[in-house]
Residue frames relative to the residue before (quaternion, step in Angstrom):
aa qw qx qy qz dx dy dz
X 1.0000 0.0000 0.0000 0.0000 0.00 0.00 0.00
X 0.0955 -0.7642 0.6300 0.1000 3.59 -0.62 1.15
X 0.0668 0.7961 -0.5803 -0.1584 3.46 -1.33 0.73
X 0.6560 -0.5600 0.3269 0.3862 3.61 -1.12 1.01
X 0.6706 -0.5045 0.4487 0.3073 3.32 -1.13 0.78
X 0.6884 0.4336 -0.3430 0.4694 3.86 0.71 -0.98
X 0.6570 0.5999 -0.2434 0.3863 3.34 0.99 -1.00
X 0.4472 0.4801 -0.4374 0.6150 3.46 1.36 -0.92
X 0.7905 0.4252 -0.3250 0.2979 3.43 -0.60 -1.75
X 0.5947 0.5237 -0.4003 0.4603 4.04 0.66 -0.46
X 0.6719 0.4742 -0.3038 0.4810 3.47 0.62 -1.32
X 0.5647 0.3796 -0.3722 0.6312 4.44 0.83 -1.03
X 0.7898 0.3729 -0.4079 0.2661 4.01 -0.42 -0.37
X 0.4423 0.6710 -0.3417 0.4871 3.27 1.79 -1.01
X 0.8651 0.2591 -0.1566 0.4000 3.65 0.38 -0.99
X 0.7490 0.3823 -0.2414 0.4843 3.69 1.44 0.13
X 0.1321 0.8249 -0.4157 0.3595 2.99 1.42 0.59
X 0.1259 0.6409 -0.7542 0.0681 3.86 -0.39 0.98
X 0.5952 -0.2404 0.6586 0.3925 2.49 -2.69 -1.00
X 0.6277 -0.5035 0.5367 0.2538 3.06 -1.98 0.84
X 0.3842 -0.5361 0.7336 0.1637 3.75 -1.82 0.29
X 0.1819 -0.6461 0.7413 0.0046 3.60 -1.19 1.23
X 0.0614 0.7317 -0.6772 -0.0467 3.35 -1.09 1.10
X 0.3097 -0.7298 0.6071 0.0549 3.54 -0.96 1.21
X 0.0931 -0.5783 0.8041 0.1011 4.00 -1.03 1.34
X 0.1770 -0.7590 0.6165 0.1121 3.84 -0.44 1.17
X 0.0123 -0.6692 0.7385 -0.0817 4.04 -1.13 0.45
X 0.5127 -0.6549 0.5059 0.2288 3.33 -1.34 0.83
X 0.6796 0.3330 -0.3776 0.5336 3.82 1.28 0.18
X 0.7667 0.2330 -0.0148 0.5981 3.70 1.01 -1.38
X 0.0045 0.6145 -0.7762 -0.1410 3.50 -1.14 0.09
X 0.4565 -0.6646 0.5770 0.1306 3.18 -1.96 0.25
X 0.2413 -0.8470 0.4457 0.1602 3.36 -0.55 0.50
X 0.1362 0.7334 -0.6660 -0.0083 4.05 -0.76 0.06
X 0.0421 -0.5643 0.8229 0.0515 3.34 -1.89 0.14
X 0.4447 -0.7107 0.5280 0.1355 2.41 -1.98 0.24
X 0.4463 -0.6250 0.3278 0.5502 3.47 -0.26 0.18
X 0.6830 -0.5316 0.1172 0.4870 3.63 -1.65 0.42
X 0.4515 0.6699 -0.3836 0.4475 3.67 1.20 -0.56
X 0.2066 -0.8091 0.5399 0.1053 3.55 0.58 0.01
X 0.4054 0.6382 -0.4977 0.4250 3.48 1.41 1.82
X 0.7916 0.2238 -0.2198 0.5244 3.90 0.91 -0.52
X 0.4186 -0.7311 0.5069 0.1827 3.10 -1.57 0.21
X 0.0639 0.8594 -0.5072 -0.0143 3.83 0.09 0.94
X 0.3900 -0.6822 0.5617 0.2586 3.93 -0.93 0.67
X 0.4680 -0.6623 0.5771 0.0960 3.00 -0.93 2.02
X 0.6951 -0.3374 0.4115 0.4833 3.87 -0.28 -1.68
X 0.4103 -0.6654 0.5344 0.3214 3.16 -1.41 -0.32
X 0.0626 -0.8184 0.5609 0.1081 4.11 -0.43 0.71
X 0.5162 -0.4176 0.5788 0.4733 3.59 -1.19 0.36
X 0.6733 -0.4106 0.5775 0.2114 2.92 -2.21 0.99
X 0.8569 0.3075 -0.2099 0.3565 3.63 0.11 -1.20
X 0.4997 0.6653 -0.2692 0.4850 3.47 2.11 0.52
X 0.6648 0.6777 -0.2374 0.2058 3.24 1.19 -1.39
X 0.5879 0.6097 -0.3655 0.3861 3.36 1.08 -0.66
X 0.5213 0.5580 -0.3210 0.5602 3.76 1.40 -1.58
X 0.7714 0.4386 -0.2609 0.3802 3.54 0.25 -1.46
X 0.6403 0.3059 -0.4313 0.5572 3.96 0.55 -0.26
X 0.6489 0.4812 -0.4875 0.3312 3.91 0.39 -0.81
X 0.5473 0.5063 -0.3875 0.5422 3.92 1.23 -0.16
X 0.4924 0.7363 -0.3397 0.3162 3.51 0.75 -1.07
X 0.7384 0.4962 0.0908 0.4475 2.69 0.17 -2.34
X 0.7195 0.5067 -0.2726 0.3889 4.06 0.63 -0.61
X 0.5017 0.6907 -0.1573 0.4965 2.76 2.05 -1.31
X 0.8379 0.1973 0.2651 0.4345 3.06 0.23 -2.33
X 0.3186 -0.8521 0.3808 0.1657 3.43 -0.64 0.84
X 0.1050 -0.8933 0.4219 -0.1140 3.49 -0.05 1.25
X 0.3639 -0.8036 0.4707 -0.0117 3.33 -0.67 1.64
X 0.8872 0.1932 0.1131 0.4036 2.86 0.95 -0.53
X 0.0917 -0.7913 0.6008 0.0666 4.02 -0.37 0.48
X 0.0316 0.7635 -0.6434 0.0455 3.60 -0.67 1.34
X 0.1788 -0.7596 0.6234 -0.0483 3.78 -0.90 1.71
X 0.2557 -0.7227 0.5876 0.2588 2.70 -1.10 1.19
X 0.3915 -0.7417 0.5442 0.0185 3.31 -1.63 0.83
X 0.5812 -0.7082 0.4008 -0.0052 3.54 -0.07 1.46
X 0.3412 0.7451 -0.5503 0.1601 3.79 0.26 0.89
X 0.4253 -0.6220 0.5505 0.3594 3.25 -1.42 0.57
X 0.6299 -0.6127 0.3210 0.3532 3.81 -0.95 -0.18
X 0.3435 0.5178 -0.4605 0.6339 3.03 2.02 1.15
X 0.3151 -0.7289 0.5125 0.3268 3.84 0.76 0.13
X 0.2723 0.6665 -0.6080 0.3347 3.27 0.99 1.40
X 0.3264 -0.5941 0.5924 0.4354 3.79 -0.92 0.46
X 0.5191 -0.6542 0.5394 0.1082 3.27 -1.56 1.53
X 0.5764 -0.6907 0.2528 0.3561 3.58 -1.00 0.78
X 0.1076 0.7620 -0.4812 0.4197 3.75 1.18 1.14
X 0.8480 0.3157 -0.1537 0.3970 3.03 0.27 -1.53
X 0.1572 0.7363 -0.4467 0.4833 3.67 1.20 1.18
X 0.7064 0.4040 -0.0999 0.5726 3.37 0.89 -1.87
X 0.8173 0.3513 -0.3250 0.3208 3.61 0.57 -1.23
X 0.4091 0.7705 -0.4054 0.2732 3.37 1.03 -0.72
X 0.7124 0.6420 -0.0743 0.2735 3.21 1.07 -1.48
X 0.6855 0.3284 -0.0531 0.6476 2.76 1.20 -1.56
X 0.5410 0.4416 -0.4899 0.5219 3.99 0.60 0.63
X 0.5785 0.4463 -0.4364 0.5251 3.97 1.05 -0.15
X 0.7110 0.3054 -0.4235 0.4711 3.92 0.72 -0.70
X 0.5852 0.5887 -0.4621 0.3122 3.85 0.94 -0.09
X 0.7408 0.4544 -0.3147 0.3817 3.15 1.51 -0.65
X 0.5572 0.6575 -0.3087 0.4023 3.12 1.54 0.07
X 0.7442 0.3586 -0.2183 0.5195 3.28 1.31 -0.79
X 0.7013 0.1948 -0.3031 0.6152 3.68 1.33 0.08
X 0.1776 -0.7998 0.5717 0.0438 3.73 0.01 0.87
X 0.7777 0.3707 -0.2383 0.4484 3.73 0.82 -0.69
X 0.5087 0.5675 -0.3722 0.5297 3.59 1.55 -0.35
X 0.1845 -0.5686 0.7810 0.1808 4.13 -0.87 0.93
X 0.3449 -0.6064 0.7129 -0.0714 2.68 -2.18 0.89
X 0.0062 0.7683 -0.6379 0.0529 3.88 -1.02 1.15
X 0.3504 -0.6729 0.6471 0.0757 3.02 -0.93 0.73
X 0.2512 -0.7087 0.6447 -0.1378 3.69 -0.97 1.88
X 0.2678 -0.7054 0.6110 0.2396 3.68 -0.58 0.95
X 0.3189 -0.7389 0.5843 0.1040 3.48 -0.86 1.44
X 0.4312 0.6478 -0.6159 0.1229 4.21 0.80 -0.76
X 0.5704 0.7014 -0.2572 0.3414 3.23 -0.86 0.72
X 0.7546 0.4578 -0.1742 0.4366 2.92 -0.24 -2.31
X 0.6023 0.4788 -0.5379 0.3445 4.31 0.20 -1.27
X 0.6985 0.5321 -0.2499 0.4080 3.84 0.91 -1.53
X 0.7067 0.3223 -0.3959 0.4898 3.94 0.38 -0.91
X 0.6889 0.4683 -0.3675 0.4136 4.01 0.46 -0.27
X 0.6321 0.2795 -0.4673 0.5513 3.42 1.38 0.54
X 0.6433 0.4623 -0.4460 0.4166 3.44 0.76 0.19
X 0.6020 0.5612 -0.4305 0.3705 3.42 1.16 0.02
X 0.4594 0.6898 -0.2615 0.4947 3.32 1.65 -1.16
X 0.5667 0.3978 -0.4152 0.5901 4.11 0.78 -1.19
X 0.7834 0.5322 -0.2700 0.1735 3.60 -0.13 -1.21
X 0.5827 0.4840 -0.2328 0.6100 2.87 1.58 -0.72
X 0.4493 -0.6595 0.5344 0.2787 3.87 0.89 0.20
X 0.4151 0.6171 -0.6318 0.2185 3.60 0.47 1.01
X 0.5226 -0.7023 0.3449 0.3387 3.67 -0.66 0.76
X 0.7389 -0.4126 0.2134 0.4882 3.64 -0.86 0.01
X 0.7600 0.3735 -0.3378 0.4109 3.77 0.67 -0.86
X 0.3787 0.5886 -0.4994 0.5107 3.84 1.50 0.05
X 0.7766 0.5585 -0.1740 0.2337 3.48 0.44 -0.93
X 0.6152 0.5757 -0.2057 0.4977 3.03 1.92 -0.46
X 0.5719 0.5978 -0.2997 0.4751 3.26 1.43 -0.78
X 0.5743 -0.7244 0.3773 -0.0552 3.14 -0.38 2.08
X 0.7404 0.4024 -0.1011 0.5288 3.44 1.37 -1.03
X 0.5056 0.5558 -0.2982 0.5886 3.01 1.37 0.12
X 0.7347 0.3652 -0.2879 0.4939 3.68 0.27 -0.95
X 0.6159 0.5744 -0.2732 0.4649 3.64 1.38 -0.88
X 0.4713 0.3734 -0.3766 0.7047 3.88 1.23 -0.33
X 0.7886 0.4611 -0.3021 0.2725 3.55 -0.59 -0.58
X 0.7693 0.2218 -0.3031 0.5168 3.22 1.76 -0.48
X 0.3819 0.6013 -0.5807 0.3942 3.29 0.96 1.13
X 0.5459 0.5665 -0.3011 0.5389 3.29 0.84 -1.36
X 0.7177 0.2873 -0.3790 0.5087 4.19 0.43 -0.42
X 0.6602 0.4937 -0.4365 0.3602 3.63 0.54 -0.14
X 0.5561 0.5043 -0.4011 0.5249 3.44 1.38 -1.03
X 0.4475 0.7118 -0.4393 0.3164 3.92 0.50 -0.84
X 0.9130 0.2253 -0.1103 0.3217 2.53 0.00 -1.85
X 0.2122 0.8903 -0.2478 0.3175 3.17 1.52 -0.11
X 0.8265 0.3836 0.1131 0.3962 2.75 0.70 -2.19
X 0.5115 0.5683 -0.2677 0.5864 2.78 1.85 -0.60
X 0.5349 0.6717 -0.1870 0.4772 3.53 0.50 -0.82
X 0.6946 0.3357 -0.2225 0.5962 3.60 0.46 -1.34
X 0.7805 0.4620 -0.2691 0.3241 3.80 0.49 -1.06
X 0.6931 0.5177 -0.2963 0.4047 3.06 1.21 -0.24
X 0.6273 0.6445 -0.2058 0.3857 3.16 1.39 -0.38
C-alpha cells in the first residue's frame, strides 16, 4: 500500500495539531512579539506593540488564535540576579494573569537575546539604518526567547 506524501503529512498534522506559544521580549515602551507555529516546533516574529497596548493587543491575539501558552523573557544580570527590568515586568505578568487566567506563563532567561538579534540583523546584511530600528531587534528578540524555549523543552 503506497500512500502520498501529503496524505501521510495530513494524517501526522491531523493528530498533532496544538495551540500556538506567545513569547513576549517585554520593555517599558515596546515589547516584542513571536508565536509559534501551530505544531508548537518553530519560532516566527509576529510584531512589535507599545507596552501600554499589549494587553488590548494579545486580548485580540488570543480570540483570533489559539494560545497555550505565554513565554516571558526574564532579565538577568550575569550574577543570575533578575536585573532591575524586572521592576517593570513583574507587573505586567500580574495584569497578564488577570486578563488570561487559563493561559500559564514561564519565564525564559532573555540575557543576551538584545545582542544576538543585532548580530543576526549584521548577518543577515541589513545595513546600518535597518539596524537602528528598535522594533525590529525587539521582534527578533522574542522570536530568540521563544527559540530558545523550545529548545529547552526538546531537549529534555
Amino acid at each position: 500500500m503506497v500512500i502520498e506524501s501529503r496524505n501521510l503529512f495530513s494524517i501526522f498534522a491531523a493528530d498533532k495539531i496544538m495551540s500556538r506559544i506567545l513569547a513576549i521580549d517585554y520593555g517599558q515602551k515596546r515589547c516584542g512579539i513571536a508565536v509559534t507555529d501551530e505544531l508548537a516546533m518553530i519560532a516566527n516574529a509576529v510584531e512589535t506593540v507599545s507596552a501600554k497596548d499589549l494587553i488590548d493587543y494579545l486580548k485580540i491575539y488570543t480570540s483570533k488564535e489559539d494560545v497555550s501558552l505565554f513565554v516571558i523573557g526574564e532579565p538577568k544580570q550575569m550574577n543570575n540576579q533578575p536585573s532591575d527590568s524586572a521592576r517593570f515586568i513583574n507587573p505586567f505578568i500580574g495584569r497578564l494573569r488577570m486578563a488570561f487566567p487559563n493561559i500559564p506563563i514561564e519565564r525564559m532567561d532573555e540575557r543576551f537575546t538584545s545582542r544576538m538579534a543585532f548580530q543576526s540583523m549584521i548577518d543577515a546584511g541589513l545595513g546600518k539604518k535597518a539596524r537602528r530600528n528598535k522594533d525590529l531587534v525587539d521582534s527578533i528578540s522574542a522570536t530568540l526567547i521563544l527559540q530558545s524555549y523550545l529548545e529547552t523543552k526538546t531537549n529534555k
